[in-house]
VEXLUMDREN-738189 format. One line per field, with one value per residue (C-alpha): residue in three letters; x, y, z. Coordinates in nm, 3 decimals. Layout:
BEGIN
timar: [ALA, ...] .
c1: [X, ...] .
c2: [Y, ...] .
c3: [Z, ...] .
! end
This chain:
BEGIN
timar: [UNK, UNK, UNK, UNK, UNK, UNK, UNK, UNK, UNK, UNK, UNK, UNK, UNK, UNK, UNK, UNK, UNK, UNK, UNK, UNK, UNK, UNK, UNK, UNK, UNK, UNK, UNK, UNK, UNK, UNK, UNK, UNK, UNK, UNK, UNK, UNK, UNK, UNK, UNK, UNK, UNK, UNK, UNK, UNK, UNK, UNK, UNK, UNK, UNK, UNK, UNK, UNK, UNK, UNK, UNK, UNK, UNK, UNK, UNK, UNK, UNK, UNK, UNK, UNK, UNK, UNK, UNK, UNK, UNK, UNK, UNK, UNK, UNK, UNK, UNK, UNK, UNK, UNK, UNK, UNK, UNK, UNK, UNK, UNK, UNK, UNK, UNK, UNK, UNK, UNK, UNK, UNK, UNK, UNK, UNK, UNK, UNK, UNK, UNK, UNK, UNK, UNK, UNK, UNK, UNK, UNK, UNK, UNK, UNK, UNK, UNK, UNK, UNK, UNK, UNK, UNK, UNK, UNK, UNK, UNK, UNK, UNK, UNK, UNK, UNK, UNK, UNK, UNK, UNK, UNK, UNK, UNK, UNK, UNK, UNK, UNK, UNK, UNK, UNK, UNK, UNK, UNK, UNK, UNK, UNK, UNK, UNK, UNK, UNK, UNK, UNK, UNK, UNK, UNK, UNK, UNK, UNK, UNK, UNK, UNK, UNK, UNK, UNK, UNK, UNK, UNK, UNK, UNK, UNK, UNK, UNK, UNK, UNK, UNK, UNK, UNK, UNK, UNK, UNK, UNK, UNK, UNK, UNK, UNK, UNK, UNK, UNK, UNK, UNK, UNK, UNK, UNK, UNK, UNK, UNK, UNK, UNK, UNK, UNK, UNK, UNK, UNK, UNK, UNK, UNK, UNK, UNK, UNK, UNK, UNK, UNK, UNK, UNK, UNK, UNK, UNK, UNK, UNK, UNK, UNK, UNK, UNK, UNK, UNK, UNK, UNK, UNK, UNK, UNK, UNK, UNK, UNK, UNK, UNK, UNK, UNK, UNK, UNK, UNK, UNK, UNK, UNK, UNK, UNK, UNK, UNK, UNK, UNK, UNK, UNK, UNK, UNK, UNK, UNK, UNK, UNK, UNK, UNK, UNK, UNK, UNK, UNK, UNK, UNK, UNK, UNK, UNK, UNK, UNK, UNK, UNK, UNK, UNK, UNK, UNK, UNK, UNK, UNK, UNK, UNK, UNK, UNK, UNK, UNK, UNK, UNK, UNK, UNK, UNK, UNK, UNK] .
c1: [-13.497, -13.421, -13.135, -12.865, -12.865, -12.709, -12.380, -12.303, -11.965, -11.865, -11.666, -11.674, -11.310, -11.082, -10.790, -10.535, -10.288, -10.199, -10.143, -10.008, -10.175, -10.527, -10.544, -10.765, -10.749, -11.017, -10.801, -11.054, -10.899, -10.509, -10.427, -10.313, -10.050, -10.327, -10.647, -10.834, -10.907, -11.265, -11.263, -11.159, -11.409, -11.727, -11.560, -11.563, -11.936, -12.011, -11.827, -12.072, -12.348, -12.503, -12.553, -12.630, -12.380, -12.466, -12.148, -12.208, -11.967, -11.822, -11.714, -11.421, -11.523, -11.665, -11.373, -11.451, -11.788, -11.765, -11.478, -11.741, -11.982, -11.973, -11.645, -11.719, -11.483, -11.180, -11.367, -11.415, -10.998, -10.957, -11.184, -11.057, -10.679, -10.729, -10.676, -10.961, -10.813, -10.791, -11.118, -11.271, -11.103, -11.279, -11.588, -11.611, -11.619, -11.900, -12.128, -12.073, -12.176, -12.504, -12.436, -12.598, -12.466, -12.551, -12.373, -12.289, -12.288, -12.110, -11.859, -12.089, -11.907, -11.966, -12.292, -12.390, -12.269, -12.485, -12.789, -12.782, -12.857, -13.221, -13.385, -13.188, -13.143, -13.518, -13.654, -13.383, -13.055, -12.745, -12.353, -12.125, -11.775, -11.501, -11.231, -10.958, -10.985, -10.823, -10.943, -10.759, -10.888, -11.071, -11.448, -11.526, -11.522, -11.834, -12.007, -11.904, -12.071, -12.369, -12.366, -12.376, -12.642, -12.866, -12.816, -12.844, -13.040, -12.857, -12.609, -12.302, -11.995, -11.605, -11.353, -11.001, -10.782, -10.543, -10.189, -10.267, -9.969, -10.211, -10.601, -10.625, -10.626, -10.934, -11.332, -11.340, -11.609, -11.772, -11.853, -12.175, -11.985, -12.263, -12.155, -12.030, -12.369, -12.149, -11.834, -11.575, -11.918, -11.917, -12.227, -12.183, -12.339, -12.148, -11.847, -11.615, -11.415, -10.986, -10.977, -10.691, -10.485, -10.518, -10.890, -10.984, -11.273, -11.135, -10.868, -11.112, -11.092, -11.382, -11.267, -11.451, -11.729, -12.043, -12.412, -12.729, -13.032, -13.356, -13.408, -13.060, -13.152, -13.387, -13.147, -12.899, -13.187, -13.186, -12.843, -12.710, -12.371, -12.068, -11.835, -11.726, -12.030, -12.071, -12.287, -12.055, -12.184, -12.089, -12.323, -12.594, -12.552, -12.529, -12.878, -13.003, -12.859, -13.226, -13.439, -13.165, -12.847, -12.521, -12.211, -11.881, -11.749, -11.360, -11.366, -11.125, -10.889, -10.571, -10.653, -10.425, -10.524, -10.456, -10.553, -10.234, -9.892, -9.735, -10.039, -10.123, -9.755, -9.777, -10.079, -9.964, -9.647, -9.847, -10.109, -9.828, -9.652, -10.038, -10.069, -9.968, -9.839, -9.619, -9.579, -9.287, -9.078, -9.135, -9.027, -8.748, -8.650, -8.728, -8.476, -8.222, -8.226, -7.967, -8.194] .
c2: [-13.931, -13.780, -13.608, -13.650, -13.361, -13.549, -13.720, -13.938, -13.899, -14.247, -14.039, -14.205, -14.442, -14.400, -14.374, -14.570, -14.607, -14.235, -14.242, -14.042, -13.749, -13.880, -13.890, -13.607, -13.543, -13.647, -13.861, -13.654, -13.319, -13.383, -13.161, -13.254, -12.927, -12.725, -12.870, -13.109, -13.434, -13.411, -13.068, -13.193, -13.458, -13.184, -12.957, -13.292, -13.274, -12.901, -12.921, -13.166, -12.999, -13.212, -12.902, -13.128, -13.340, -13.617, -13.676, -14.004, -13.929, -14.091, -13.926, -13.664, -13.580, -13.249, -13.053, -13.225, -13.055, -12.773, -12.632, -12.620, -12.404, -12.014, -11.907, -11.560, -11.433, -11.579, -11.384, -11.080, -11.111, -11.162, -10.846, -10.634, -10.675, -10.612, -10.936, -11.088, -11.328, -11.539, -11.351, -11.542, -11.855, -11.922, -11.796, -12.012, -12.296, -12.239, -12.069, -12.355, -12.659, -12.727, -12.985, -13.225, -13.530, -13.824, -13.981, -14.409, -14.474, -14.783, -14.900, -15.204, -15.161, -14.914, -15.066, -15.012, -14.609, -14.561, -14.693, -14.431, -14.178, -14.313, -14.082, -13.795, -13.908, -14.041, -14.239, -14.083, -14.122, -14.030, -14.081, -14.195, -14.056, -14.192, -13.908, -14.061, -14.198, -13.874, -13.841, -13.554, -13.475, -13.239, -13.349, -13.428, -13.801, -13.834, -13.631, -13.862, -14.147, -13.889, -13.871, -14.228, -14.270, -14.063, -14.275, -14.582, -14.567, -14.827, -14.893, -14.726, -14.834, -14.582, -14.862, -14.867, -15.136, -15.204, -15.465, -15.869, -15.870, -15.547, -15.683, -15.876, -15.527, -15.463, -15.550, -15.660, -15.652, -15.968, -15.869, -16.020, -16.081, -15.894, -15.596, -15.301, -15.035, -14.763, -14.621, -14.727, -14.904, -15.283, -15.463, -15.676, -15.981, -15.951, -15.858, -16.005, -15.878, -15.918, -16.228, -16.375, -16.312, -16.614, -16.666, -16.272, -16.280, -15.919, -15.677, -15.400, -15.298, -15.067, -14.741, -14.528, -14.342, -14.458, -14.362, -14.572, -14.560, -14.598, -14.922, -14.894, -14.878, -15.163, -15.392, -15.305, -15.398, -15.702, -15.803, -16.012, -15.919, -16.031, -16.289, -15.975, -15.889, -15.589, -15.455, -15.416, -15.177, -15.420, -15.695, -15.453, -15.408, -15.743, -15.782, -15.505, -15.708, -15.886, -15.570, -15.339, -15.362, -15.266, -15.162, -15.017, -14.708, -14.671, -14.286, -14.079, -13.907, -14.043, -14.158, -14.107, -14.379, -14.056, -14.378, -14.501, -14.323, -14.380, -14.305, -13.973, -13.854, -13.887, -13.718, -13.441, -13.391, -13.457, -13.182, -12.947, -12.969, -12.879, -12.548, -12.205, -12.091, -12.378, -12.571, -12.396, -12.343, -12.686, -12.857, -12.667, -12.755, -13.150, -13.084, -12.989, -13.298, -13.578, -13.888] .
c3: [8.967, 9.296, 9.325, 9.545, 9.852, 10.114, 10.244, 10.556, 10.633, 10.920, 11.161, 11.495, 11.501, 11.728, 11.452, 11.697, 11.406, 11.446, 11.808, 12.029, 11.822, 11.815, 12.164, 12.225, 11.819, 11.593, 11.325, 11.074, 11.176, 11.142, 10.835, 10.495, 10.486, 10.682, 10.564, 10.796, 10.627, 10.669, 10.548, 10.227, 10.231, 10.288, 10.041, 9.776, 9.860, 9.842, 9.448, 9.404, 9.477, 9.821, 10.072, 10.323, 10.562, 10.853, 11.052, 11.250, 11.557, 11.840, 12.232, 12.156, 11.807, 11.924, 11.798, 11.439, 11.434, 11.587, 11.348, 11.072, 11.314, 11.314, 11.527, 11.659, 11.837, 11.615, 11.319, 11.521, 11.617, 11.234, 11.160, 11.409, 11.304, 10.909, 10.833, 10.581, 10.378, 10.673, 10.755, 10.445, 10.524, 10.811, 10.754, 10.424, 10.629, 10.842, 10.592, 10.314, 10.462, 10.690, 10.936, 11.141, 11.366, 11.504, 11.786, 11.738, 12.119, 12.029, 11.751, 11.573, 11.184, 10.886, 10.828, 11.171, 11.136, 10.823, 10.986, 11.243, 10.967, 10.868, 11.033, 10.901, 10.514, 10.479, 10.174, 9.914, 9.786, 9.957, 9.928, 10.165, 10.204, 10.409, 10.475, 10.530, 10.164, 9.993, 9.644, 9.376, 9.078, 8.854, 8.891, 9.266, 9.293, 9.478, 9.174, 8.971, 9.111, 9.110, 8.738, 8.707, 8.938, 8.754, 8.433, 8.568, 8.926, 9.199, 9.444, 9.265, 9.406, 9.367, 9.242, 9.145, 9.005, 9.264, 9.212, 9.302, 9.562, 9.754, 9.654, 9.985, 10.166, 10.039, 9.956, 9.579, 9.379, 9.158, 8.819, 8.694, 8.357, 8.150, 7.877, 8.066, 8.086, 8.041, 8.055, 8.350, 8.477, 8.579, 8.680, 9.000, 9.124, 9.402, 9.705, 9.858, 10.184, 10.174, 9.904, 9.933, 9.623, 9.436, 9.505, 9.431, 9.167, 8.982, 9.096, 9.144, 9.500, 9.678, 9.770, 10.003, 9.765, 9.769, 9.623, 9.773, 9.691, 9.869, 10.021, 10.135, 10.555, 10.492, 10.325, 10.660, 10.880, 10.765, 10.758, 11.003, 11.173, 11.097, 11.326, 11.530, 11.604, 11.339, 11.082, 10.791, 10.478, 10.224, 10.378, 10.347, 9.979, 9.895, 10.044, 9.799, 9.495, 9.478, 9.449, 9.232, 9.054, 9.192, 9.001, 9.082, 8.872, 8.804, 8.916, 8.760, 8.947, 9.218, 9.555, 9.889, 10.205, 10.476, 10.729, 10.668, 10.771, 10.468, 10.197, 10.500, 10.408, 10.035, 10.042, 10.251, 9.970, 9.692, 9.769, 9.858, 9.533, 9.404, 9.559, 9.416, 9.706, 9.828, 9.563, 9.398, 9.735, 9.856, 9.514, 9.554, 9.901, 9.793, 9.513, 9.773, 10.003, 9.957, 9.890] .
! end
């Protein structure tokens, strides 16, 4: 069983629902406290042990990669003045992870996206993460999926129960109805994208973790698009549900939709209250307001 060394991280949107500040801002790099979302996503990775990250881009994301690539003069300012824990900070970043990117020249769907890392990825398994699909807990999410992976080889799918009056916000999975393989593991016969409520086949929504196995670029080859016109990830997996089973895990740990103003802002609280060195002020300061 191979392991799994590399992650595909769909970066190229245009993240209009955060305009005015992703005009000339990668929707990836606005900061959860002072994070970058896709920092948080690679560092997910890295704890998982994948050392190896594809960012499939889009024009103006050059700011995305270049703030994981070696900053020399800002580390030389940093070195000069005495001051290395923000020294360590940045260098951390650019010494961790070992990036490469592919440019989408044009938006054709998240199917479409992880195509354009064939080349790159090769005849092996790989994850893909979408950042903006925040993800706390104790074992890295995508390492989760990992572990399951390497018991039972497949498409392995990150899941989460999610309320009937919210499932038709998401894709939902169709169990095959056979005994659960393992734990928090459901076997699938197939997907479904934004049921409507009363027509959803579970309430186990996809969430934006994914581990696929070889065969995966050959099943999106052959996928038709959808009526827009794209090549939608989901499709593609469907098509490998006749050469290898699929299942969806129910990771553990809380999940934050930063894509969305609301779940970016609980997010950005939430992972505040977290820290050692905010956490107790800003609880405080919460405490204080009139609400």
């Amino acid at each position: 069983m191979s392991k799994v060394r590399k992650a595909v991280f769909p970066v190229a949107g245009l993240g209009t629902r955060f305009l005015p500040a992703t005009k000339v801002i990668p929707k990836e790099m606005l900061p959860i406290v002072d994070i970058p979302q896709i920092q948080i996503g690679v560092q997910e990775a890295l704890d998982a042990g994948i050392d190896e990250i594809i960012f499939i881009t889009g024009r103006g994301k050059v700011s995305m990669v270049d703030h994981f690539d070696v900053a020399f003069e800002l580390e030389d300012h940093l070195r000069k003045r005495g001051q290395e824990s923000q020294l360590a900070i940045v260098q951390e970043i650019s010494r961790k992870a070992h990036i490469s990117s592919i440019r989408q020249k044009v938006p054709g769907g998240l199917g479409h996206a992880v195509l354009c890392a064939k080349d790159l990825v090769g005849e092996e398994p790989f994850a893909v993460i979408l950042s903006d699909d925040l993800i706390r807990c104790e074992v890295p999410a995508i390492g989760q999926l990992a572990r399951v992976y390497e018991r039972h080889p497949g498409a392995v799918l990150a899941a989460m129960k999610v309320p009937k009056d919210q499932i038709s916000k998401y894709g939902v999975v169709i169990p095959d109805g056979k005994p659960s393989p393992g734990p928090r593991l459901t076997s699938l016969k197939g997907m479904v994208e934004k049921p409507p409520a009363d027509k959803a086949p579970s309430d186990l929504a996809i969430i934006g973790r994914y581990i696929l196995p070889p065969g995966t670029f050959e099943a999106l080859e052959r996928t038709p698009p959808d009526a827009k016109g794209e090549l939608q990830l989901t499709d593609g997996i469907r098509f490998l549900l006749g050469s290898q089973p699929v299942y969806a895990y129910e990771f553990e740990g809380k999940r934050y939709d930063a894509g969305d103003k609301l779940g970016f802002l609980q997010a950005t609280v939430e992972f505040a209250l977290a820290r050692e060195d905010l956490g107790p002020s800003f609880r405080a300061y919460l405490r204080s307001l009139s609400l």
